[in-house]
C-alpha positions as CSV (number, residue, x, y, z in Angstrom):
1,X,-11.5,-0.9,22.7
2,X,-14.3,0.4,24.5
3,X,-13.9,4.5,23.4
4,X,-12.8,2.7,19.6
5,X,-16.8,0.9,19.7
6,X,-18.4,3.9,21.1
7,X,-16.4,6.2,18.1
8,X,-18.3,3.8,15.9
9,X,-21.3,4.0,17.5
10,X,-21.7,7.5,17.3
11,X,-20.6,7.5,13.8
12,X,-23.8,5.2,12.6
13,X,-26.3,7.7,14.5
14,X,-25.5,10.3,12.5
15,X,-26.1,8.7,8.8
16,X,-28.8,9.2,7.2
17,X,-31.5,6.1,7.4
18,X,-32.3,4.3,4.1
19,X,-34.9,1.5,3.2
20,X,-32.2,-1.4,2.8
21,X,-29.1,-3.2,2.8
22,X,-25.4,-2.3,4.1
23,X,-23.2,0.1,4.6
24,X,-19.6,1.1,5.3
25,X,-18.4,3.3,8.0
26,X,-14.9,3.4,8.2
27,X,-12.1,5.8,9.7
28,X,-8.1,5.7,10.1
29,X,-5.7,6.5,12.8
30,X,-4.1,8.6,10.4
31,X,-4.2,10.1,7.6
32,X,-0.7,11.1,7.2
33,X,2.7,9.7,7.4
34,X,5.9,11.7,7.5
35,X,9.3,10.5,6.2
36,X,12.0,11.8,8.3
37,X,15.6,10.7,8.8
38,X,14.8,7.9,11.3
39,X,11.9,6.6,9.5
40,X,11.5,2.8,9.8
41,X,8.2,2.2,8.2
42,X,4.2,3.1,9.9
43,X,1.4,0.6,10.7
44,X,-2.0,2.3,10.3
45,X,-5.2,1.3,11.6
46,X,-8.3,1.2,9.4
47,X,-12.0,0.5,11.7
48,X,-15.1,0.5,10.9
49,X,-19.0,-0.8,10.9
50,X,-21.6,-2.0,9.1
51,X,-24.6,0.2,9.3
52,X,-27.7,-2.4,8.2
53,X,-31.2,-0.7,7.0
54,X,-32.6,-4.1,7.1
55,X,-32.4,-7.4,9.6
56,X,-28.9,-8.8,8.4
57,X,-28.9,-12.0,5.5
58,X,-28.1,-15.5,7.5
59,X,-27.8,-17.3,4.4
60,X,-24.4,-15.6,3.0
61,X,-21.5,-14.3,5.2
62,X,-20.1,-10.8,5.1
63,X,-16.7,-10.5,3.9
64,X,-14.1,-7.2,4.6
65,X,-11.7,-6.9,2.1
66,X,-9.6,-3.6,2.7
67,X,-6.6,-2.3,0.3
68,X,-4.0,0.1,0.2
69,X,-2.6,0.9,-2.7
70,X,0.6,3.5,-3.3
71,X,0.7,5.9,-6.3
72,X,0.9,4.0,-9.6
73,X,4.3,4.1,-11.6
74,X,5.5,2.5,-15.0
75,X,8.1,-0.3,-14.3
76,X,10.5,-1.8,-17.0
77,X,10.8,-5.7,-16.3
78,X,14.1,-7.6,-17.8
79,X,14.7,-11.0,-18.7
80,X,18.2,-12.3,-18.1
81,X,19.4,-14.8,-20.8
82,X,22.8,-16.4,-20.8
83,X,25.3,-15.5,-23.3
84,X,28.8,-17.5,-23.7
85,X,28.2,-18.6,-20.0
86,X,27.1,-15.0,-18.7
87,X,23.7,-13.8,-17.7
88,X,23.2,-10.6,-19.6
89,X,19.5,-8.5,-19.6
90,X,17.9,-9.5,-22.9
91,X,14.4,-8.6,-23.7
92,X,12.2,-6.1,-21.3
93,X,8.8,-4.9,-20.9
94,X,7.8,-1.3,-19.4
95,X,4.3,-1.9,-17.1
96,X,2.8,1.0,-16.9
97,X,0.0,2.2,-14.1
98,X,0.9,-0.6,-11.2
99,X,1.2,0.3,-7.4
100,X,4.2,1.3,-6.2
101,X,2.9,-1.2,-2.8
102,X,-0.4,-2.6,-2.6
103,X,-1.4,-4.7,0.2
104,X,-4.8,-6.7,0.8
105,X,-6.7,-7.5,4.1
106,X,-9.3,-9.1,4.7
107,X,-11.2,-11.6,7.3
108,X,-11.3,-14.3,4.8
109,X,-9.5,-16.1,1.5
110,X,-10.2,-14.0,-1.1
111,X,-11.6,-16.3,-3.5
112,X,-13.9,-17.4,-1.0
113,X,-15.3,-13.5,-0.5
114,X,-15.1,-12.2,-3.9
115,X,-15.9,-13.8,-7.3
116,X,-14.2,-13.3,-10.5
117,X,-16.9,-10.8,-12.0
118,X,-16.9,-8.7,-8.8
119,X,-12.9,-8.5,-9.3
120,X,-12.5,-7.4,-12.1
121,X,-14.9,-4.5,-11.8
122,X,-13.2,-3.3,-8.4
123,X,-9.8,-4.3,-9.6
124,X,-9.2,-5.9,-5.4
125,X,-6.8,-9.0,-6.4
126,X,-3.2,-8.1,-7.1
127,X,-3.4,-9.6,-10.7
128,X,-6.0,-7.1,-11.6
129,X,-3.3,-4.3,-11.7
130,X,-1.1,-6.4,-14.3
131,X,-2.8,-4.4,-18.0
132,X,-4.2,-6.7,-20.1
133,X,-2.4,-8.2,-22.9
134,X,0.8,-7.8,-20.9
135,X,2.7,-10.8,-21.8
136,X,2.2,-13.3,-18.9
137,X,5.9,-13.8,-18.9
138,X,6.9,-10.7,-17.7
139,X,3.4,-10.0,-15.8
140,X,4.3,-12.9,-13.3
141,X,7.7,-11.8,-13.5
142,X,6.7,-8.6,-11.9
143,X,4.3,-9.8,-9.2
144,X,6.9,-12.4,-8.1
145,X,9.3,-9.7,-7.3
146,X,6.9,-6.9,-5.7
147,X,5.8,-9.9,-3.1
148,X,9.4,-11.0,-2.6
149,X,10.8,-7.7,-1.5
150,X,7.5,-7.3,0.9
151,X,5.8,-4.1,-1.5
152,X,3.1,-6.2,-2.5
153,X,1.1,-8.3,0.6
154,X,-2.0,-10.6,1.0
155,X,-3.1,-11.3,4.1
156,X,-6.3,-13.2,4.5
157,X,-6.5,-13.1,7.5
158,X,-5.8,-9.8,8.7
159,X,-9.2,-7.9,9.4
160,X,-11.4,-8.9,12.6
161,X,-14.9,-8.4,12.7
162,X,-17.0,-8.5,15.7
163,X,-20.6,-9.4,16.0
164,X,-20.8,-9.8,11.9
165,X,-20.7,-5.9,12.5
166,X,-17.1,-4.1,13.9
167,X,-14.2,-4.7,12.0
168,X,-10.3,-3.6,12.3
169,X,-6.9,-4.0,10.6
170,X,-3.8,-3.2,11.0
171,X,-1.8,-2.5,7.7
172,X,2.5,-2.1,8.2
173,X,3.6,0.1,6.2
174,X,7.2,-0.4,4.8
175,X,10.1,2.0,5.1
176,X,11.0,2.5,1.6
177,X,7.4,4.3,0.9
178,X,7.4,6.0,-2.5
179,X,6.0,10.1,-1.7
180,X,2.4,10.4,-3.4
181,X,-1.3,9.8,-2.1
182,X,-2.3,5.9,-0.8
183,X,-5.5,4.8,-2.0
184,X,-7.2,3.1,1.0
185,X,-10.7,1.1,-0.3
186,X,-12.7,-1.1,2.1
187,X,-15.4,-3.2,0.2
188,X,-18.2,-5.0,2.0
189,X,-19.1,-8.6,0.3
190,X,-21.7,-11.1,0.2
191,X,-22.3,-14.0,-2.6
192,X,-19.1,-13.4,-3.8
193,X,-20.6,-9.6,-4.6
194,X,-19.9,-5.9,-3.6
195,X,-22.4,-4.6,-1.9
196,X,-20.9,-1.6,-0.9
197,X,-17.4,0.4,-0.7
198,X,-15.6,3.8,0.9
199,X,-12.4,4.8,-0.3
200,X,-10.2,7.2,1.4
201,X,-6.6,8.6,1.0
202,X,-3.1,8.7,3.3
203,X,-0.8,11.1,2.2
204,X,2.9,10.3,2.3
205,X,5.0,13.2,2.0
206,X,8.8,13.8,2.9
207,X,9.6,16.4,5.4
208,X,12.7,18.1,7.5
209,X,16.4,17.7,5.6
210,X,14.6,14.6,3.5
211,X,12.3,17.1,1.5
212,X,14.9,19.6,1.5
213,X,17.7,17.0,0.3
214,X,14.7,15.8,-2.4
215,X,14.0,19.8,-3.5
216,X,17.1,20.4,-4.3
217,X,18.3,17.1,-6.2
218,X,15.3,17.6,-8.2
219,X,15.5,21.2,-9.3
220,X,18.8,21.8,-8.9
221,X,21.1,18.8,-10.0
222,X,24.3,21.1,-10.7
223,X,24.2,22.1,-6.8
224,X,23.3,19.4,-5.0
225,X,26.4,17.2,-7.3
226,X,28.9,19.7,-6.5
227,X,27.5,19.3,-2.6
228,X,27.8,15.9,-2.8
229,X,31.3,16.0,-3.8
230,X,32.5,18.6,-1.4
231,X,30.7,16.3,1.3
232,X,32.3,13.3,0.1
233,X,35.9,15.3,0.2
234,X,35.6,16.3,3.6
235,X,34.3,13.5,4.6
236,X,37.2,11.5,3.3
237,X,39.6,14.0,4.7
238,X,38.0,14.5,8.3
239,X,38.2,10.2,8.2
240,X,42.3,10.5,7.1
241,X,43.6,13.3,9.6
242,X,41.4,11.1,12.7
243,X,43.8,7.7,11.3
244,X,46.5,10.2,11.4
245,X,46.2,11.3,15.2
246,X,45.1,7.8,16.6
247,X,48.9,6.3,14.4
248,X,51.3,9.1,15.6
């Protein structure tokens, strides 16, 4: 904790000085997670400070809201309707430009931090990534499933701030990451208003037998389909010769 407030420390000397207000100064423990073979999932840790030009407001409290957001993909969403007694996929809607995983920190309820104006300009709450005119059906549809399985998350409560001036969070990353660039964005609040924001990146790349596997299913589908199958035949015959020697 200690070298982690003294990091921070030296970090504010070296801005620049302005007249007024707030500012963000925020880092990561890393700015890069590998996928291997034994990959279970990453936290990361995102820190930071508030560098003040000016004595600090009383009246309104600071709020940290952080995000991390994974690279956006179009996702069809199908309603199930039932059919002579069976559930069958009836209508659908394709979403496009949502998060692949998107989670939300921050040291307080959001609608306590952040008001509706404010969140619609950042586009900070979930809901914000849902297009507009997307029918509500399917839109709800959609966020209900991305928080079930764990790729979307709020957590109110997850970012500490000391003093009104050192904050930290941890964010868990899961272990089915989609490849691509995460959009990390830490916004400083007050009245319900951002008064200032840093964004950053964490790149999430495959490497080892992963990316190789990936490579080659991707530009060269004939290959890796005939590999597959000679894989799966000596697989199954390796498995029938060991039954073999542990019968006779």
């Amino acid at each position: 904790m200690t070298l982690l407030r003294a990091l921070l420390i030296t970090m504010l000397m070296l801005l620049p000085l302005r007249a007024a207000g707030e500012e963000v100064v925020a880092g990561l423990s890393q700015a890069r997670v590998d996928i291997t073979a034994d990959f279970s999932g990453a936290e990361i840790l995102i820190f930071g400070a508030v560098k003040r030009f000016a004595p600090a407001p009383t009246d309104e409290r600071l709020g940290v809201i952080i995000t991390v957001a994974g690279p956006p993909q179009t996702v069809t969403v199908r309603r199930k309707d039932q059919v002579a007694g069976i559930w069958v996929n009836a209508e659908s809607r394709s979403i496009a430009e949502v998060p692949s995983f998107y989670a939300i920190t921050s040291n307080g309820p959001l609608d306590t931090l952040l008001s509706p104006g404010a969140d619609a300009r950042y586009r900070i709450s979930v809901p914000q990534f849902i297009p507009a005119g997307t029918d509500t059906t399917f839109g709800d549809a959609l966020l209900r499933i991305r928080r079930d399985s764990g790729d979307y998350r709020v957590e109110p409560r997850g970012v500490r701030l000391d003093e009104d001036t050192l904050f930290r969070a941890a964010v868990a990353l899961p272990a089915n990451l989609t490849e691509g660039l995460y959009s990390t964005r830490i916004f400083l609040t007050r009245g319900g208003e951002v008064i200032d924001s840093h964004e950053t990146m964490i790149n999430v790349s495959m490497v080892g037998i992963e990316r190789l596997t990936f490579n080659l299913a991707m530009q060269r589908p004939v290959i890796y389909g005939i590999l597959c199958v000679v894989l799966a035949v000596v697989a199954g015959w390796g498995a029938s010769a060991v039954f073999r020697m542990i019968r006779g």
